[in-house]
N, C-alpha and C positions, 0 to 999 in steps of 0.2 A: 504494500500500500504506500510505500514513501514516493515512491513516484510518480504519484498523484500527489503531493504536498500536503499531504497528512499520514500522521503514522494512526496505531491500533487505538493507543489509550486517547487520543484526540477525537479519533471516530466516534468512539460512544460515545459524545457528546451530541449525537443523533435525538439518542431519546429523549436528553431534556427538553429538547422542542417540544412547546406543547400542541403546534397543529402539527407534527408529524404528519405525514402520509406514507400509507401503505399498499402497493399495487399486488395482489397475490399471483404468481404468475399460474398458469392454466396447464398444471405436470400431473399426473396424474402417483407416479412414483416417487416423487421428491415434494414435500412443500418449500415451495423456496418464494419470497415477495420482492420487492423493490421496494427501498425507504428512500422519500425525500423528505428534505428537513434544510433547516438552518443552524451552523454552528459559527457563532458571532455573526458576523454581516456575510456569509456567503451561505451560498447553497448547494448542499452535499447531497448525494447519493450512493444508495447503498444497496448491494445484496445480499442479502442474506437465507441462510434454508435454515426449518426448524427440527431437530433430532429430538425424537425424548422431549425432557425438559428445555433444552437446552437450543440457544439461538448462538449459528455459527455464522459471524462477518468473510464474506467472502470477497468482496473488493468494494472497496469505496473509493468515489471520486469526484471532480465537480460537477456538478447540473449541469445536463444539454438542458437551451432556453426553451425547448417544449415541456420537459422537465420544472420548470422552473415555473409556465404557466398553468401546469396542472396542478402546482403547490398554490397558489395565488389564485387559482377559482375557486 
């Protein structure tokens, strides 16, 4: 992830957004979603799959601006 300019422990800064958004993608094997959010003044995204309990960050990086207008509708 650092070469998208953010590392791991930065990324969670995901969830404190409180309009988070969540796209669940349509797998039938995997749940895996798409988060966009804001972490200080830009806009991040993120993928992630759910196992178990547990939510595994699979890459985050900056918002594409269609991205960026589905956070903002």
């Amino acid at each position: 992830m650092g070469k998208h300019g953010i590392d791991f422990v930065a990324a969670q800064g995901l969830w404190k957004d409180p309009y988070l958004l969540e796209i669940r993608a349509k797998s039938e094997d995997e749940q895996r979603g798409l988060l966009i959010g804001k972490i200080g003044e830009k806009y991040w995204s993120a993928v992630v799959t759910y196992r178990d309990a547990r939510i595994r960050l699979i890459s985050v990086r900056r918002s594409r601006k269609k991205e960026v207008e589905l956070y903002e509708s």
